[in-house]
N, C-alpha and C positions, 0 to 999 in steps of 0.2 A: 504494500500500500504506500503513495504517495505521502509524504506530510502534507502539500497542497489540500488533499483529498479528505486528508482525514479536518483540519482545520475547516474548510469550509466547508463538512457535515457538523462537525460540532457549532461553528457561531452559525447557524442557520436555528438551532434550534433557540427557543425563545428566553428570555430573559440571561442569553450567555454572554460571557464578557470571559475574554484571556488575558492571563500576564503571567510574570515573573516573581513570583513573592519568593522563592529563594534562591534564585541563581540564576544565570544567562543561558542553561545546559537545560534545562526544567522548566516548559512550557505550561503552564496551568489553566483548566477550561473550569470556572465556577459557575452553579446556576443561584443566584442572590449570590450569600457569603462564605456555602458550601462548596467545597471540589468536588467534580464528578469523572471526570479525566487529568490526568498527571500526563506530559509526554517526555520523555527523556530524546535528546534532540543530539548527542552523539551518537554514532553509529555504533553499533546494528540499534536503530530507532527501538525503540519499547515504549509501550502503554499504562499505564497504572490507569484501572477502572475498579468501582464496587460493584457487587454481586452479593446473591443472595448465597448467604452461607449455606443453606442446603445443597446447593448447585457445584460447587468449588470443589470439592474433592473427584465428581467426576469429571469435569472439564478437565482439571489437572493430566488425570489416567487417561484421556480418552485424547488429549492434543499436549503434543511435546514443546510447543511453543506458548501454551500455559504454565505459569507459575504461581506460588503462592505470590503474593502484591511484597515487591523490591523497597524496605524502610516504611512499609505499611502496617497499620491491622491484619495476619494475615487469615483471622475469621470473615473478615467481610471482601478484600481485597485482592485484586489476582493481575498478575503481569501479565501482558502481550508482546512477543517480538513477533514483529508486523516482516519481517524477511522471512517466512516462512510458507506455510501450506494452506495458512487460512484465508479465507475469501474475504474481500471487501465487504459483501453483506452481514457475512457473520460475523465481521466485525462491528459494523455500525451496531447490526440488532446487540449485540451485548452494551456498545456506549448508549442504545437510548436506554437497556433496561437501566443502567448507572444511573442514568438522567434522572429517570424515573422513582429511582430509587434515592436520591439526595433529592429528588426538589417534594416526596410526600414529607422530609422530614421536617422539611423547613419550618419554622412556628407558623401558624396563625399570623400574628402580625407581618412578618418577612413579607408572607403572600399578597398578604392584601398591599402594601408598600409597593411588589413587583408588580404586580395589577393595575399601579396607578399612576409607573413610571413612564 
């Protein structure tokens, strides 16, 4: 996967904003004041995304370019290097379930705040 590719699926989706909160190497994609994607921006490219911790032990076993999440939680969090055998799509569908899964957590207020931005 491109980093082009994968940046302009992440800022398409709604209320997202990128930067740098800690280093020039570590791309970050927040939905409000949550991460939902981490990108590691040396080569071989890698992903940090959430997951549902039910899910993460078989991903792991079942794709070699899954990891437990690199300086993560790694109950909730699971690596991607994108230089492998995984498709484009299955990558995205995993970044929006991330989305999906940091923006139900956000408070009550956050929401309504992103709502009115």
């Amino acid at each position: 996967m491109e980093l082009d590719n994968l940046r302009e699926f992440c800022l398409k989706k709604k209320w997202v904003k990128e930067e740098f909160p800690f280093d020039e190497d570590t791309l970050v994609f927040k939905v409000g004041s949550k991460m939902f994607c981490l990108v590691n921006l040396i080569a071989p490219i890698s992903i940090n995304i959430k997951c549902n911790p039910e899910e993460i032990p078989d991903l792991i076993e079942e794709y070699e370019e899954i990891l437990p999440g690199y300086h993560m939680n790694k109950k909730y969090w699971i690596t991607l290097k994108l230089e492998g055998k995984l498709t484009n799509k299955f990558i995205f569908d995993l970044i929006d379930k991330s989305y999906e899964l940091v923006f139900e957590k956000l408070t009550l207020k956050e929401k309504k705040e992103l709502n009115n931005f």
